[in-house]
C-alpha positions in Angstrom: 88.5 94.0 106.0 86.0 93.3 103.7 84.0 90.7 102.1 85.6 87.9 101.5 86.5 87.4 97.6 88.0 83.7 96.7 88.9 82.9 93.5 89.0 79.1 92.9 91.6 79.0 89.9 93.9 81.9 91.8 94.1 80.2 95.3 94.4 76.5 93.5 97.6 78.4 91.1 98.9 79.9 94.5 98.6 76.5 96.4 100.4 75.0 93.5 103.2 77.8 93.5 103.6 77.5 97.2 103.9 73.7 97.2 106.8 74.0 94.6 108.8 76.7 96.4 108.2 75.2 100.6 110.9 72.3 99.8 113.4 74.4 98.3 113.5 76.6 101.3 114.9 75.6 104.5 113.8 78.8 106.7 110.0 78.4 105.1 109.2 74.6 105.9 111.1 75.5 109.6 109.1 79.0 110.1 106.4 78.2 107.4 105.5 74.5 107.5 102.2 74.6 109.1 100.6 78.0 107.0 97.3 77.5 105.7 96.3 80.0 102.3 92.4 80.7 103.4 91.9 82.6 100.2 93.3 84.2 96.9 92.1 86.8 94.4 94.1 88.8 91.8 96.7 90.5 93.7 95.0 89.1 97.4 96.3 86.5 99.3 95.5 85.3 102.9 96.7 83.1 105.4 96.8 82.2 108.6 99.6 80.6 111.5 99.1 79.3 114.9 102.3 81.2 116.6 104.7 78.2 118.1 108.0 78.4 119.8 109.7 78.3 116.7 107.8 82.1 116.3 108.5 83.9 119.4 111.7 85.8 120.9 113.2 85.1 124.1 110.5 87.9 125.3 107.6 85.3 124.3 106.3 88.3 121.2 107.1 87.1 117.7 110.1 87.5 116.4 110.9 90.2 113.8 112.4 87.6 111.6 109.4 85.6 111.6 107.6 89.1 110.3 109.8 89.7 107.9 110.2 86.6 106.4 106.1 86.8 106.1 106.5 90.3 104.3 108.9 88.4 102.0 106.9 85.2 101.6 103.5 86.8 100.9 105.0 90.0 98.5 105.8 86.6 96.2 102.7 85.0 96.8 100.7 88.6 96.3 102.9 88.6 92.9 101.5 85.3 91.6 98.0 85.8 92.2 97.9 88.8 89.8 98.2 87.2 86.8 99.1 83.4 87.3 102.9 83.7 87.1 105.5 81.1 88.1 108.3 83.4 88.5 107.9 85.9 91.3 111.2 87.8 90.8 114.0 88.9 93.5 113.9 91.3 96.4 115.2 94.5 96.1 113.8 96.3 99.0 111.7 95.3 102.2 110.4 97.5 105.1 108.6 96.7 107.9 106.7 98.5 111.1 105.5 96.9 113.8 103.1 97.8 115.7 102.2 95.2 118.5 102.7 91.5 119.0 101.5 88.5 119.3 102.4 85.4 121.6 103.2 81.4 121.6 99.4 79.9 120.6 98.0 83.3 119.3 97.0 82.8 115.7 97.9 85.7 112.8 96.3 86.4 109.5 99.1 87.7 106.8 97.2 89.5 104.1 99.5 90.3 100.8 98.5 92.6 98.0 99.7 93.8 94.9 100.3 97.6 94.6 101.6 97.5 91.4 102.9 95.1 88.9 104.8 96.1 86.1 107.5 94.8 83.6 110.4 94.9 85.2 108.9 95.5 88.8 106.5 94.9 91.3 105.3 96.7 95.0 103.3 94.8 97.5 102.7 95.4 100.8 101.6 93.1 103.4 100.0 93.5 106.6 99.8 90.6 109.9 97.0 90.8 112.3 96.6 89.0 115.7 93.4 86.8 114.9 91.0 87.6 117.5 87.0 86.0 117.6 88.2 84.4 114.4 88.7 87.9 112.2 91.9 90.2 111.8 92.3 92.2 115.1 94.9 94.3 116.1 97.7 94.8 113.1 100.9 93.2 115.0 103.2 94.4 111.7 102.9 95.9 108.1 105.8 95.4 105.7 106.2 96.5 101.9 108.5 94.7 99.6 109.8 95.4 95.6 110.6 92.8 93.3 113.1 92.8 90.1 110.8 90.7 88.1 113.4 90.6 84.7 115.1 87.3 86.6 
């Protein structure tokens, strides 16, 4: 990770684009509800989520769904950052690896970027680390996700 790069007008157009889309979403303000965007840049995003019950599978880890609905949630949010836009597009493809967990209490960082944004589509990829002494630790899952953008 490095320096930390905030752009006041990106995270403010990202804050607004989040606010419109959490109440036409169900499974974001039930999974999603208590995220908090720390910073945006073009193509950048980052958040952070105290892990609750809501987050965890029956083995106490969190939940692949939770992942990927972060890979899905942040590839949008990565989209919007890169040049302002209100219309983030559809999903055509998602993958994710994990690669270790994280438990009930345990905070994550979710950091999206933009690989590539075109006219018709765009490639992010987003990674979720297990917050540890307050800075990204160990990566928990890294997901990529393309958007139709012609919507």
């Amino acid at each position: 990770m490095s320096t930390e790069v905030v752009d006041s007008e990106i995270l403010a157009h990202v804050e607004r684009f989040w606010a419109g889309r959490k109440p036409q979403s169900p499974i974001y303000q039930f999974l999603l509800s208590d995220i908090s965007l720390t910073s945006a840049s073009k193509g950048l995003v980052r958040a952070r989520l105290q892990l609750t019950e809501n987050h965890v599978n029956s083995h106490g880890g969190i939940h692949g769904v939770v992942s990927a609905c972060l890979v899905d949630w942040m590839g949008g949010l990565a989209i919007a950052s890169y040049d302002l836009r209100g219309k983030t597009g559809v999903s055509t493809d998602i993958h994710i690896s994990y690669a270790s967990s994280a438990r009930k209490g345990d905070w994550i960082e979710v950091e999206g970027k933009t690989n590539r944004v075109g006219g018709t589509m765009a490639y992010t990829t987003t990674t979720i680390y297990k917050v540890v002494d307050d800075k990204p630790g160990p990566v928990v899952a890294a997901g990529s996700h393309t958007k139709f953008l012609k919507i």
